[in-house]
N, C-alpha and C positions, 0 to 999 in steps of 0.2 A: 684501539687497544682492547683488549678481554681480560674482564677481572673475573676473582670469582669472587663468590657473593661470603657474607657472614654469615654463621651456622644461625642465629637468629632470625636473618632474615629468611634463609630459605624456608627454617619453620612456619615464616609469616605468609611466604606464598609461595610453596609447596603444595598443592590441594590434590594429591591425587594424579595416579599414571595418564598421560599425555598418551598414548598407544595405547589403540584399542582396535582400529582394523588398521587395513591397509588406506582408507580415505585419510584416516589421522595422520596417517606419514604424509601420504599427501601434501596435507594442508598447513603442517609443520615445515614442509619444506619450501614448496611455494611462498608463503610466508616472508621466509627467509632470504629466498629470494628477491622477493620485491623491497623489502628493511635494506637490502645489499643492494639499493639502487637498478637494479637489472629492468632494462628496457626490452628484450626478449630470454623467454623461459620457453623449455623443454620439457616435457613430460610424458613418459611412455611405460607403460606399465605389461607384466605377463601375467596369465593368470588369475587376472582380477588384484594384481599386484601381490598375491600369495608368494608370485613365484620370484618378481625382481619386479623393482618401482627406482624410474629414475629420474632426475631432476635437473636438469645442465641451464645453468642463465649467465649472463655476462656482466655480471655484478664487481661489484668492486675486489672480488675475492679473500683470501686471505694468506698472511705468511706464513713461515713453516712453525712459526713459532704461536702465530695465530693459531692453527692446527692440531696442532700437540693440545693446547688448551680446551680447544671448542668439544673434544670428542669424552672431556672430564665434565663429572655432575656438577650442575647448579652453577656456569661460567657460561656468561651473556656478555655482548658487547652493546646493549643495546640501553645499557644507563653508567651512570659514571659513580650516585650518591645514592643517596636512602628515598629523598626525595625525589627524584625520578620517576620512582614505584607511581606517584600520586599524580604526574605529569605525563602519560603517556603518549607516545606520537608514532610509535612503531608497534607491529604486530608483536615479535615475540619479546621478552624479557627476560624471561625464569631461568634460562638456560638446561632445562630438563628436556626438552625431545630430542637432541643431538644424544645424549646421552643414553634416553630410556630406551630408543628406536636403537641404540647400538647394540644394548645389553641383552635381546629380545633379536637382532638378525643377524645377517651378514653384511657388516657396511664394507664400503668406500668411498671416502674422500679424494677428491681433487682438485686441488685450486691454485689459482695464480693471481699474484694481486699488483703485478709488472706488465709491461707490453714487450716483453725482450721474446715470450714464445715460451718460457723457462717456467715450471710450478714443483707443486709439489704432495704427493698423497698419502693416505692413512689407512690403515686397516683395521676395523675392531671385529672382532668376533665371541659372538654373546658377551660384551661386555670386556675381553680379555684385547689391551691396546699393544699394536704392532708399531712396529717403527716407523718413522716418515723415510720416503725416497722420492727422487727426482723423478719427472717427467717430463712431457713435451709437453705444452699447456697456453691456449688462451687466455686473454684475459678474466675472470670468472671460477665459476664453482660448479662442479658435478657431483650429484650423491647418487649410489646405490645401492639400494638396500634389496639384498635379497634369501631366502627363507626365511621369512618373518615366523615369529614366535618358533622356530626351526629349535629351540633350547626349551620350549614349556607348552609340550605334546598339549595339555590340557586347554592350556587358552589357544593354540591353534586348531583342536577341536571343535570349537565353538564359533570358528569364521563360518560366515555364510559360505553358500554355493560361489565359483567363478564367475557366473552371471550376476548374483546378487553384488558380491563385493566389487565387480568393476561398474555398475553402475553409482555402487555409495562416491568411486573414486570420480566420476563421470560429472557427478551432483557438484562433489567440490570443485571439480576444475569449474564449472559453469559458474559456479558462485564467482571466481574470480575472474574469468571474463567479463561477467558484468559490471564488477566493482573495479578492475585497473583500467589504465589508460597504457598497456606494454601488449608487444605480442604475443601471443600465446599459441606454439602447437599444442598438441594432445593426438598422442596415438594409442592403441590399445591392442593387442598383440599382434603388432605389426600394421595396425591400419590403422591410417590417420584418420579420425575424428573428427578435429577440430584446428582450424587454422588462420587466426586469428589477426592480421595486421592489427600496428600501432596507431594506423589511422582512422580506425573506424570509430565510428564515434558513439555514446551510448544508444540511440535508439537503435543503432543499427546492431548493434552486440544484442539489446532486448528482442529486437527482433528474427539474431539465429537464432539463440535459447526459445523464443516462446511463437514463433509462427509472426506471418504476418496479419496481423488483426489489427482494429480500430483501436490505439492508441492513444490517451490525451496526455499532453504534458504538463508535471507540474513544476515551481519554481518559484520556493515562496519563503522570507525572512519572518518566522514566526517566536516569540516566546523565548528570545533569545538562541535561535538555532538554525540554522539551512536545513528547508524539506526539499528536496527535487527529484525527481523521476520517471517514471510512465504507472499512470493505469488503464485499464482498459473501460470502454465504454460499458454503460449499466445491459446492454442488450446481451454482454456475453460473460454469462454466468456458465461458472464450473461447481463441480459437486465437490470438492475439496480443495484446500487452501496450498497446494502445491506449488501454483503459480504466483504466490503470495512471499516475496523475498524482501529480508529487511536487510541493510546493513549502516550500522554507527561508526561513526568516522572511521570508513574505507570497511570495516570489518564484516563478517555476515552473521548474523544473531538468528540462532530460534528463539522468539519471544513472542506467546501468543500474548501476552498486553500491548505487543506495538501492532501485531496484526488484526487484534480486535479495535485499536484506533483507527485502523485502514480502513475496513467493514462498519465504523460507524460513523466516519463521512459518508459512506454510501446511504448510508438510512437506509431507505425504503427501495434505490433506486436498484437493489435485486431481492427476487425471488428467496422466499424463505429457502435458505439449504445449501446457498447456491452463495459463492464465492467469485471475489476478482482476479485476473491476472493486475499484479501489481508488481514493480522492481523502486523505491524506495528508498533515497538516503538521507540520512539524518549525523549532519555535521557540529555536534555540540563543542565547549571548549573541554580539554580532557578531565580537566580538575573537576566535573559536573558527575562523572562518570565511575563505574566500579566492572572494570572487565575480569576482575579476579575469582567471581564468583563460582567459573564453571576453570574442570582441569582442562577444558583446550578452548577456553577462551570465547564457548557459543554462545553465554547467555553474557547480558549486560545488565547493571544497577543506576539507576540517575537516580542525580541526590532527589528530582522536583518532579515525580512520576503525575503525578494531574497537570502541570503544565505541559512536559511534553505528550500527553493522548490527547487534551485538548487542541494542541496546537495542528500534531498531525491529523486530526481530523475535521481540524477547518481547512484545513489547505487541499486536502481531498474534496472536500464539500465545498470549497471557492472551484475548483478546477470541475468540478461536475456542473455546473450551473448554466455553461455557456448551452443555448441553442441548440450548436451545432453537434453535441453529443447525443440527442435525442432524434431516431428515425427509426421508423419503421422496416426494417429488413423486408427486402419483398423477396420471398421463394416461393417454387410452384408448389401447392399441396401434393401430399401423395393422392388424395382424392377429394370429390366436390363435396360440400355439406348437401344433408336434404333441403328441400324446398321447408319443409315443417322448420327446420334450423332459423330458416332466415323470417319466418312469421313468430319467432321466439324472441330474433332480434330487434324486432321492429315494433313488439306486441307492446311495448310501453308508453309508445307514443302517445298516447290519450294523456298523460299525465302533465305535457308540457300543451298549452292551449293553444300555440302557433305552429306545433310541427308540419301539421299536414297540409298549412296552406303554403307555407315556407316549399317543403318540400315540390308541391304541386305547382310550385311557380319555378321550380330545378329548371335551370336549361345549361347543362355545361358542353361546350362543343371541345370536345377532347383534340379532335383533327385540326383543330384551330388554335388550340392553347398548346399544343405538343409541338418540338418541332422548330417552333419561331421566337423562345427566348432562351438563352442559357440559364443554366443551373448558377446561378448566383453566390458570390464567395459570400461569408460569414458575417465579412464589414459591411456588405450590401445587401443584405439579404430582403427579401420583398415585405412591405408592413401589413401587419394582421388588418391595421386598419380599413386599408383599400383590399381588402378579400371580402368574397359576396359570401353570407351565412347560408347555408343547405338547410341547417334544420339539426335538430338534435336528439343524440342515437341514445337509449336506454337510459334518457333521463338524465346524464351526467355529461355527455360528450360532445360539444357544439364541432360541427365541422362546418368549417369555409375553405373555398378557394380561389387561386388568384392567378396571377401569370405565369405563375412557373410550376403550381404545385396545388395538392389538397392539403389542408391544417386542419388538426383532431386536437381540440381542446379540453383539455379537462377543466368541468365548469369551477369544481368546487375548490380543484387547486391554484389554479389562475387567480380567483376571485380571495379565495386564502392570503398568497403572495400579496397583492394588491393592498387588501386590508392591510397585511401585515406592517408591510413601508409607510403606512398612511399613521399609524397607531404608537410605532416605534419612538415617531418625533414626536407626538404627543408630552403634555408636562401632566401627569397623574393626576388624578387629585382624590378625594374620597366620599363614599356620599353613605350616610348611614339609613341601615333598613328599619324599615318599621315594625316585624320581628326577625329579632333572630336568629342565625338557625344552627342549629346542635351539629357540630360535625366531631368526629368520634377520630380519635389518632392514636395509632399505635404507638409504644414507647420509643421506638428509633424513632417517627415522625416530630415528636415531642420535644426528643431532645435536638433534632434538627433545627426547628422550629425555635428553639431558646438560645441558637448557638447563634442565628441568623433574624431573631426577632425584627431590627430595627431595618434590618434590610427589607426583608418581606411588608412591615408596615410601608416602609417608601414609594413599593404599590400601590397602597390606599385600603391593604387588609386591618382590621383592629378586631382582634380573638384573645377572649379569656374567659376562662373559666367554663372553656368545651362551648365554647360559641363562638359565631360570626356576627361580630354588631355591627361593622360598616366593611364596605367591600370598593374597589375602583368604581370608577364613575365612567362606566363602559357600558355601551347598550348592549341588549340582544343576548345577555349572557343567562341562560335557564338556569344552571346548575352550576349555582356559587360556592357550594362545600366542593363538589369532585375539581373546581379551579384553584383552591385554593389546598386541597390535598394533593396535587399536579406542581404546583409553585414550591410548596414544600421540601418536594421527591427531586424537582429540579435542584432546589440547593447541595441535599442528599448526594448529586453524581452532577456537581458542579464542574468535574474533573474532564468531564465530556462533553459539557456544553457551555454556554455561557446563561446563568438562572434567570437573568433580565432577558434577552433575548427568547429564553425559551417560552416564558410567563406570553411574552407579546404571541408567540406562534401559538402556543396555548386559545388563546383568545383568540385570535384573527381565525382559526379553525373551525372555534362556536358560532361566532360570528357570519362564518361565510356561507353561501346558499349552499343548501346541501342536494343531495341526490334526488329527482322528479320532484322538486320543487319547480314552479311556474316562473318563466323569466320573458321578458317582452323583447320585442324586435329591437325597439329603443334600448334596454339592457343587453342584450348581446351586442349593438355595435358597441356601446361604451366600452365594454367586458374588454373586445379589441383592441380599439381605442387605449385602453388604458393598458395594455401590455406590450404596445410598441414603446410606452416610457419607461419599463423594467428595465436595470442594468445586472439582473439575478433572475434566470430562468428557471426557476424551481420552489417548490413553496416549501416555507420555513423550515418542514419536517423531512425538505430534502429529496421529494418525488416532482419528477417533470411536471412539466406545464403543458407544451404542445409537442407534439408528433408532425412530422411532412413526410408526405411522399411524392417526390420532384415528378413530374411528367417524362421527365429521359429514363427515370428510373422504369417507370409505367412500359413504355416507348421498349425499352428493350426486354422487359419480361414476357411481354407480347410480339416479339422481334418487329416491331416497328421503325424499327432502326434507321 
């Protein structure tokens, strides 16, 4: 049944015209389709849908009397009480795009909500309603709208180009391909697009919309919510966030605060500038939620905005961790570096005291290690421990190899992780200095600091009076004010990280050998050794640990095939 709503209520979520191109009809109608159960949807547009946009699904339809209703302002069938507003479960509600999209083109309504073959349709034009009449009619609902804004020369001045606006229509069909589980065509003047089975299943839909590239999945019960989805591996950064798609239960949101939660699970693992492909759902309970913010419903409100960034970016940063996300892409250069290049990369070797005997004992037979083991799945993969060390490239990069492959270690972040795990289980304690030392805090820091005092002392910090008198009972740490201005900051954007966790990465970081520091034979194999016991490949701050390049991989770049 379709009511209509109370003049207060619409007051209350009325926000502004619902129509603004032709995507908005779109996405208004689609919508509606999917709220009306439809297992396949139609959509074909002219003109960039300036010229007719139309929407046929096999939804539940409606009567003639449903009809007459639907085409009047502010009447939804999509709540029954007041309370509904605040429990949503369906796209639309307000009942303004049936309406505003009438007032603004040339519609037509079609619907049947029997299986006898019998319906029934509507005419509105700018706004002025025709009478219903009978048709011939499947189960289901057809709309079409065509001269849009045809009654207000000025705002139809103002549409993009045909090419612009059928691709804004293009964006949203795709948003909904990725977000339903119905089938989907999509034609665009006269040529289909997009065609979409019921059975495909989400990677396979991420993977028409975005290319077939490396993939990882994620699928995780955080903070009270469902996060699942794909991102893409940290090697394949884009220059803009396009391929960065959110949506809140089923919905598709522009919200750069969920997509700066995406980006900072990545941390470090891309390139300043440089963005992921990501497709991202987030299934909270509705009551948590505020979709009334925006008139078509883009932007979203949670009541608990630092728990949900937190959460989605540890589930990003759990799903980046594994291994198997980290490799080196091997392509041909367009051209060889100089000889001088390679005495540039090699020139640091004095700094570590075993390189060059390490190196000088190399003997790796390629022809023999290629060839005669497979490439190993993820659960099997071969232990750093039984790989022979090479020797160590520019001071930071230990590389070994083993039966299947060469492994490039990053010293400082290996050895980071490692601390880290070791430190975490740790029980605190405090040890006081023998002076003081003056560290100097800005007023946010200050008031940080007094909001979260008892917390931060549970570290084993005791500051007052613009001093450090006692600090953790942590070796190896130089510089106790810039750790305890870092412990701070963490509390500061607690929202994003967890401040205990970040305090140990903190540390584990001081702590760990850093760059053309001197490490022995006996230290590098441990180094190994102790990273086949890692269940988290990545250190603290969220940057790999080792690189492989498989020998099949080698094998065919060189057609050794």
């Amino acid at each position: 049944m379709i009511i209509k709503l109370p003049e207060e209520v619409v007051r209350r979520i009325a926000a502004g015209e619902v129509v603004d191109h032709p995507s908005s009809v779109v996405k208004e109608l689609v919508e509606n389709a999917i709220d009306a159960h439809a297992s396949k949807v139609k959509v074909s547009i002219e003109g960039g849908g300036k010229s007719s946009i139309t929407v046929d699904d096999d939804g539940i339809g409606m009567s003639e009397e449903d009809l007459k209703m639907a085409v009047l302002p502010h009447t939804t069938s999509k709540i029954e009480d007041f309370d509904d507003i605040f429990n949503l479960t369906t796209f639309g509600f307000r009942g303004e795009a049936i309406a505003s999209m009438a007032a603004v083109s040339k519609m037509k309504i079609e619907s049947s909500n029997t299986q006898d073959g019998t319906g029934h349709g509507i005419e509105v034009i700018g706004g002025i309603i025709g009478e219903t009449f009978s048709i011939a009619k499947t189960k289901g609902t057809r709309v079409t709208v065509t001269d849009l804004f045809f009654n207000v020369p000025a705002r139809r001045k103002f549409l993009s180009s045909v090419s612009v606006e059928s691709r804004m229509v293009t964006e949203i069909v795709e948003k909904f391909i990725l977000s339903s589980d119905i089938s989907i065509e999509y034609a665009r003047d006269g040529e289909r697009i997009y065609s979409i089975s019921k059975e495909s299943t989400l990677e396979d839909r991420v993977r028409i919309i975005f290319g077939d590239q490396n993939l990882t999945k994620i699928d995780e019960q955080m903070g009270g919510m469902s996060i699942y989805g794909y991102i893409s591996a940290p090697d394949v950064g884009r220059q803009n966030r396009l391929n960065e798609v959110v949506f809140v239960n089923g919905r598709y949101v522009k919200s750069p605060f969920l997509l700066k939660a995406i980006e900072t699970g990545y941390a470090e693992h891309l390139k300043k500038g440089e963005f992921p492909t990501a497709v991202v759902f987030i299934e909270v309970p509705p009551q948590v939620i505020d979709v009334n913010v925006h008139p078509q419903k883009l932007e979203v409100k949670f009541s608990d905005q630092s728990r949900v960034f937190g959460s989605i970016a540890t589930v990003v940063k759990h799903a980046l961790a594994s291994p198997s996300i980290f490799q080196i892409p091997v392509e041909r250069a367009s051209n060889f570096e100089s000889k001088e290049s390679y005495t540039q990369m090699y020139g640091e070797r004095s700094k570590t005291a075993r390189d060059d005997r390490i190196f000088s004992n190399f003997d790796l037979d390629f022809d023999h290690a290629s060839g005669k083991y497979e490439i190993q799945k993820n659960d099997e993969r071969e232990k750093l421990s039984q790989t022979k060390p090479m020797g160590i490239l520019k001071g930071r990069y230990l590389m070994s190899y083993g039966q299947n492959a060469i492994y490039i270690t990053d010293i400082h972040a290996a050895h980071e992780r490692i601390l880290f795990d070791r430190i975490k289980i740790q029980t605190l304690s405090s040890q006081k200095l023998i002076n003081p030392i003056k560290v100097d805090l800005n007023q946010i820091q200050k008031d940080v600091f007094k909001d979260h005092e008892e917390e931060i002392k549970s570290f084993g910090f005791e500051f007052k009076d613009g001093k450090l008198f006692s600090v953790p009972s942590i070796k190896d740490v130089d510089d106790w004010a810039a750790l305890f201005v870092s412990t701070i900051e963490n509390f500061r954007i607690s929202f994003a990280k967890d401040p205990k966790e970040a305090f140990f990465a903190d540390v584990a970081c001081k702590m760990a050998v850093k760059t053309g520091e001197k490490i022995s034979d006996e230290e590098m194999l441990q180094l190994l050794s102790d990273l086949d016991k890692l269940e988290v490949w990545s250190c603290p701050h969220g940057r790999p640990l080792v690189y492989s390049i498989e020998f099949g991989r080698l094998d065919r770049y060189f057609g050794r095939d």
